[in-house]
C-alpha positions as CSV (number, residue, x, y, z in Angstrom):
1,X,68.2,124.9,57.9
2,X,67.9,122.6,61.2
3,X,66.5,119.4,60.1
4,X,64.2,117.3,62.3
5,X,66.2,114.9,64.7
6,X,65.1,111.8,63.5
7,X,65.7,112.8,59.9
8,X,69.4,113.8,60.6
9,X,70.2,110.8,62.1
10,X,68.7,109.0,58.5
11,X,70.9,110.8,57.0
12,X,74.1,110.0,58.5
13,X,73.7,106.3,58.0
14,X,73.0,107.0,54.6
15,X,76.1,109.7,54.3
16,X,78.6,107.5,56.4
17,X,79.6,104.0,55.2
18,X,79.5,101.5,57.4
19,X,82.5,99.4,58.6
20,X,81.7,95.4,58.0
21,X,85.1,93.9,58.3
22,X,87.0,93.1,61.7
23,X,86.6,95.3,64.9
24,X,88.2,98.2,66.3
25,X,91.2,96.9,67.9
26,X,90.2,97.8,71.7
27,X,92.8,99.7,73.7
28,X,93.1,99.6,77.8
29,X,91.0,102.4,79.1
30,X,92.9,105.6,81.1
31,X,91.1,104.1,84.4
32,X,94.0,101.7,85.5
33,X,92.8,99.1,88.0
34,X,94.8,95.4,88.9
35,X,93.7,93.0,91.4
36,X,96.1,90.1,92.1
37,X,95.3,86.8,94.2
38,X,98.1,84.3,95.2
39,X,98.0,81.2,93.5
40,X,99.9,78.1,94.4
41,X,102.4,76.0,92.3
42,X,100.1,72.4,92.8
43,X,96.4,73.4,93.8
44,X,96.6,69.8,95.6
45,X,100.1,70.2,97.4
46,X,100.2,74.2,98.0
47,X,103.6,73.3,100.0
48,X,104.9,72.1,96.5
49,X,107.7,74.2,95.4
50,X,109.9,72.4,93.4
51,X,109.2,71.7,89.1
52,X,112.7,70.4,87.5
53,X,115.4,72.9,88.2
54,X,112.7,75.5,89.2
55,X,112.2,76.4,93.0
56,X,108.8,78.4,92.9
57,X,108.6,81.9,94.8
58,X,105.1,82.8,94.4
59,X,102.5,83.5,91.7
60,X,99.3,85.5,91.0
61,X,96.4,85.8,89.2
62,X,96.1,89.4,87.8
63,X,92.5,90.6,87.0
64,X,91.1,94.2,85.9
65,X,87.9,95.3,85.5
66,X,88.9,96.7,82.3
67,X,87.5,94.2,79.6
68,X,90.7,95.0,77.2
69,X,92.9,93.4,79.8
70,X,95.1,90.3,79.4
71,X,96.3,88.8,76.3
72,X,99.6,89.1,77.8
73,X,102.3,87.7,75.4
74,X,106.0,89.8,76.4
75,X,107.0,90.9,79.8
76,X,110.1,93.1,81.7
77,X,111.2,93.4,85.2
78,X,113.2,95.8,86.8
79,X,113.2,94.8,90.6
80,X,109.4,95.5,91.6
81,X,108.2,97.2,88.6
82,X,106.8,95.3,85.9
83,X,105.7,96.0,82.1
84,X,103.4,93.4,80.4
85,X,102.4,93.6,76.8
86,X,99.7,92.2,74.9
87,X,99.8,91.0,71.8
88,X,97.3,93.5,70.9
89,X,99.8,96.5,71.3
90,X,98.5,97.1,75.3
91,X,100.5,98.1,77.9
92,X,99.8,97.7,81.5
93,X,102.9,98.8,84.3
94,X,102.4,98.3,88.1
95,X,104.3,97.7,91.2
96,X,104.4,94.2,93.1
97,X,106.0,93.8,96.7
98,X,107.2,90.5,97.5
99,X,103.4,89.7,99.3
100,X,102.0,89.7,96.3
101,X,100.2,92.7,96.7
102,X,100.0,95.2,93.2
103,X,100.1,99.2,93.6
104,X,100.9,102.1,91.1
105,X,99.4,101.1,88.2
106,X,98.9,102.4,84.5
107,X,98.0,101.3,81.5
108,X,99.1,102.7,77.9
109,X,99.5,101.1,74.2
110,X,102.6,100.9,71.8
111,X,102.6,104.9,69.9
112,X,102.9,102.9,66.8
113,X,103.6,99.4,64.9
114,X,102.9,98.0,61.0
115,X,99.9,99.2,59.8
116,X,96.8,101.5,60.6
117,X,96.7,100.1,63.7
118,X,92.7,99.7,63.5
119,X,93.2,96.1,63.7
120,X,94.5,93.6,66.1
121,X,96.5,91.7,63.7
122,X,98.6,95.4,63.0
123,X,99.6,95.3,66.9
124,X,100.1,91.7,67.0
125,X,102.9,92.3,69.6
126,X,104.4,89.0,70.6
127,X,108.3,89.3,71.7
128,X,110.3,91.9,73.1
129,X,114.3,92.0,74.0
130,X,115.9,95.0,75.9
131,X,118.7,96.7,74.6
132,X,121.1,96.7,77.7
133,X,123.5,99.3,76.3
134,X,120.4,102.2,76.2
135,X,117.5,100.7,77.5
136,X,115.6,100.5,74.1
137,X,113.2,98.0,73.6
138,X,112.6,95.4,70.3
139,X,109.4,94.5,69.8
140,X,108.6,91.4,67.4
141,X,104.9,91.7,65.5
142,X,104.0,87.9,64.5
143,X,101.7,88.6,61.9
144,X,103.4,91.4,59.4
145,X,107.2,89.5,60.6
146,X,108.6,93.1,61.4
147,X,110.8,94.2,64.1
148,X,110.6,97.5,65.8
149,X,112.7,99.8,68.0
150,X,111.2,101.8,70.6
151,X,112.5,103.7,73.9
152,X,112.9,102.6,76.8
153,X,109.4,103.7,78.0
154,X,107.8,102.3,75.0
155,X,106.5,105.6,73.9
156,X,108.3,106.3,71.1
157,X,109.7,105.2,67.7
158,X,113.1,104.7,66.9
159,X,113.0,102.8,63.2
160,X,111.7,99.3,61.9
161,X,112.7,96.9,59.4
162,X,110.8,93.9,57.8
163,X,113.8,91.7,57.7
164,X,113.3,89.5,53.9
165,X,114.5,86.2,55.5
166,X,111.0,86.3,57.5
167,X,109.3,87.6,54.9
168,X,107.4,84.2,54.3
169,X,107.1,82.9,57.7
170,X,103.9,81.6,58.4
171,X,100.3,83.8,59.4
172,X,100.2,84.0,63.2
173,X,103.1,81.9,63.6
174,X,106.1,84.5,63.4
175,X,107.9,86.3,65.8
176,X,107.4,84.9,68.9
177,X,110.6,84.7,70.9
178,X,113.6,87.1,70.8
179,X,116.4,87.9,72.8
180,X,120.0,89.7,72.7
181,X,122.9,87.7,73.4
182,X,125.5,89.0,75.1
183,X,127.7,90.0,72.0
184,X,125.5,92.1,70.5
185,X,123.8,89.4,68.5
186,X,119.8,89.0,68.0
187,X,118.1,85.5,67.8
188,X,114.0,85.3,66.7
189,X,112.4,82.1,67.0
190,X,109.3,81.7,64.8
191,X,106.2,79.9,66.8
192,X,105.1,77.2,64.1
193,X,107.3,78.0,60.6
194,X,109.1,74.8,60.1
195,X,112.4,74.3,59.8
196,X,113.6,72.2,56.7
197,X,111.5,68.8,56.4
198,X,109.5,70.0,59.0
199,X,112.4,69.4,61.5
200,X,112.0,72.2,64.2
201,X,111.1,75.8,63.9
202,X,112.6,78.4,62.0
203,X,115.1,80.7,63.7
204,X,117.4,83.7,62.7
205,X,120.3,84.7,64.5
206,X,121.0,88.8,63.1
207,X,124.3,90.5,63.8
208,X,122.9,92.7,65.8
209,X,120.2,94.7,65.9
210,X,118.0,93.6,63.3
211,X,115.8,97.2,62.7
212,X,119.1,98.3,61.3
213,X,120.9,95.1,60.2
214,X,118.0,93.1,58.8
215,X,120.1,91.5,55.8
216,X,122.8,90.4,58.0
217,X,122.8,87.5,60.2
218,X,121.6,84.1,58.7
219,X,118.8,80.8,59.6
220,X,119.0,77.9,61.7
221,X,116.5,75.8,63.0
222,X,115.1,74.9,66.8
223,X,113.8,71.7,68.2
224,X,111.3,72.1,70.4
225,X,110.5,69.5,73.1
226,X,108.2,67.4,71.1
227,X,104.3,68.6,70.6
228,X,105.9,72.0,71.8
229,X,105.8,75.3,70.1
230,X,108.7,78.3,71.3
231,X,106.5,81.1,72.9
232,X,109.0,83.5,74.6
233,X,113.1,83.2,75.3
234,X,115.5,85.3,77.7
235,X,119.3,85.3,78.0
236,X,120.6,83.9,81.4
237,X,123.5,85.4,83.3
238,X,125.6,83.5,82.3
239,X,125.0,83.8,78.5
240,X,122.8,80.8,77.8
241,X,119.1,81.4,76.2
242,X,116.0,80.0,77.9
243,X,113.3,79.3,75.6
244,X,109.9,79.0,76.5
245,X,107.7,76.5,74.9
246,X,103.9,76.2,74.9
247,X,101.2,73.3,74.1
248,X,97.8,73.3,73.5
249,X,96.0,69.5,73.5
250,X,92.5,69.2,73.0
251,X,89.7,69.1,73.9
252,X,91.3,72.3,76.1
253,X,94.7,72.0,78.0
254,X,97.6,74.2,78.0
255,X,101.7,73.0,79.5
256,X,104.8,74.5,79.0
257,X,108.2,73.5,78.9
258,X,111.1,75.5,79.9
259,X,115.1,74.5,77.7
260,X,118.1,75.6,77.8
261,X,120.1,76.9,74.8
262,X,124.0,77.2,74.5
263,X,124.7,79.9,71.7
264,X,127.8,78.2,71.2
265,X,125.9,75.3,69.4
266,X,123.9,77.8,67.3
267,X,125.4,77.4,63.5
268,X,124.5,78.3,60.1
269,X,122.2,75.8,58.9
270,X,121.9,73.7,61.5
271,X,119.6,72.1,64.1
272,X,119.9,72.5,67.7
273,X,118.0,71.7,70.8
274,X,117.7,72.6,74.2
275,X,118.3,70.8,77.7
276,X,115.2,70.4,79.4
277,X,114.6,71.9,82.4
278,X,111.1,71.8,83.8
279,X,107.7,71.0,82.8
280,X,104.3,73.1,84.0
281,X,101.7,71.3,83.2
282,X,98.5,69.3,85.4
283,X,98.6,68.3,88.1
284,X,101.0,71.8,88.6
285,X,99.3,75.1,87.7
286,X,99.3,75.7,83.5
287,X,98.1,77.8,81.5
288,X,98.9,79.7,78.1
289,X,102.5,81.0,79.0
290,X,103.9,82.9,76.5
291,X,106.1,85.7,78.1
292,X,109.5,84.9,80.2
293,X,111.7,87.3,81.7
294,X,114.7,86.7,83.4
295,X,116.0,88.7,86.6
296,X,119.4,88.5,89.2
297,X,118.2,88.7,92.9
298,X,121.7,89.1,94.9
299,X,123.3,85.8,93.6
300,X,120.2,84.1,92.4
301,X,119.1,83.9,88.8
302,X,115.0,84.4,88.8
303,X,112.4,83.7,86.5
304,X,109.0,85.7,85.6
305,X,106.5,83.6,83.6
306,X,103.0,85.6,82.0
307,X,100.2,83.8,80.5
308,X,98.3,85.2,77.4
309,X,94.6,84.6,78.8
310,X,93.7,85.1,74.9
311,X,90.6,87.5,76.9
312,X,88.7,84.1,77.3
313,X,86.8,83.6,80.5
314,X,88.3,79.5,80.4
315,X,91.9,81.2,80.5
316,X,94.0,83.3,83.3
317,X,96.6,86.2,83.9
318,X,99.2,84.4,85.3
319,X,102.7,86.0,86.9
320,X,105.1,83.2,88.2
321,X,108.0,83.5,89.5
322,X,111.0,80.8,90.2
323,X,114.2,80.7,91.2
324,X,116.9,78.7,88.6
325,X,118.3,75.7,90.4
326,X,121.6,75.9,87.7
327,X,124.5,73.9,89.5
């Protein structure tokens, strides 16, 4: 029997419960679209060029008319292709010449991660680390503290772990910065879980790769510049690790600070910290920079920088890049 329209419709409300807790984690639509406009190191000075140790080579604000877009928190670069992902599982990939000017791109989301995936906290994607040796990518998910291996292509699962020593790191203040040393070595730098007597930040080095070591490797803490968070790290050429540390000051202002880290100094149990290098913050262009990845260009060692734009209209996409003034 075909019931009347209206009555049908009744009837599935009635049928169907109704979801009442948080969204639908939004995904990047198949329609991928990237605008980028140049942006200058001082707005004031645009000859400026120089922050620290960093000589700036260009920057761009990236935009889309795809709502989902931004959010940016991990990033790779293989010569002019990049891979930024969101800390909402997204994946956008595009081209950019050395004008600044952005073709071939695509977007796509992580296959899978803790959870349903139905919420954003599930996908909370906020470090990633490459694998040299294969190409394989670690991803680090803030808010569950678990660490999982894709391909290189991010399209499919290799395994996961839920390493116990971050078990009891803090909600949304996990994972945030990883990267592979050159021995084989991992080292995850929670954003905001203390280190003891609130000295620093947590920090793990694992011996190895952590999705299938996750007992074995052992704590230390990091001291941040002061007032600063660790949002992303990279492993320099020469085997250092550059960590990436964010502020946020009310009423609303972002800065970073960029250190140096000699793995040498890293030690069971105890706390190091970094040689500064260079500060971004007003009157230079700053934002919410959470993502750094670190590239060779013939002899020169080069920095990428990404801000997460947190999808807020008083926050931007930003891609920086610099070149490592490291006598």
């Amino acid at each position: 029997m075909r019931l009347p329209i209206p009555l049908s419709i009744l009837l599935v409300f009635v049928a169907v419960p109704q979801w009442s807790g948080e969204p639908r984690l939004m995904l990047l639509g198949t329609r991928a679209v990237i605008h980028a406009e140049r942006v200058a190191l001082d707005p004031n000075d645009p000859a400026r060029r120089r922050t620290g140790r960093l000589t700036f080579l260009g920057g761009v604000r990236l935009t889309s008319p795809d709502p989902t877009f931004g959010g940016f928190s991990a990033l790779k670069v293989e010569g002019d292709r990049f891979m930024l992902l969101s800390d909402g599982g997204n994946i956008a990939r595009f081209r950019m010449d050395g004008h600044g000017r952005v073709s071939a791109p695509s977007f796509a989301e992580l296959p899978a991660g803790p959870g349903t995936g139905w919420r954003k906290r599930e996908r909370d994607s906020e470090s990633l680390t490459t694998d040299p040796a294969t190409g394989d990518v670690l991803v680090g998910f803030e808010n569950s503290d678990e660490i999982w291996r894709y391909d290189a292509a991010l399209a499919r699962v290799r395994r996961h772990s839920a390493p116990p020593a971050m078990k009891r790191w803090d909600e949304n203040g996990g994972a945030e910065a990883m990267a592979r040393l050159a021995d084989g070595a991992t080292i995850v730098f929670a954003e905001s879980t203390e280190w003891r007597a609130r000295a620093g930040k947590v920090a793990i080095r694992f011996a190895g790769d952590p999705t299938l070591y996750p007992r074995r490797g052992w704590r230390f803490g990091y001291l941040p510049p002061r007032h600063y968070e660790p949002s992303d790290a990279a492993l320099l050429p020469d085997g250092r690790i550059l960590v990436l540390n964010r502020r946020f000051a009310l009423p609303f202002s972002f800065s970073a600070k960029l250190t140096i880290v000699d793995p040498a100094a890293i030690r069971p149990g105890r706390l190091i910290k970094g040689t500064e290098i260079a500060t971004l913050a007003a009157p230079l262009i700053h934002d919410n920079f959470e993502g750094v990845a670190i590239v060779r260009e013939g002899n020169r060692t080069v920095l990428w920088i990404v801000s997460d734009d947190n999808q807020s209209w008083m926050e931007r996409t930003l891609l920086l890049k610099f070149r490592l003034e490291d006598r």
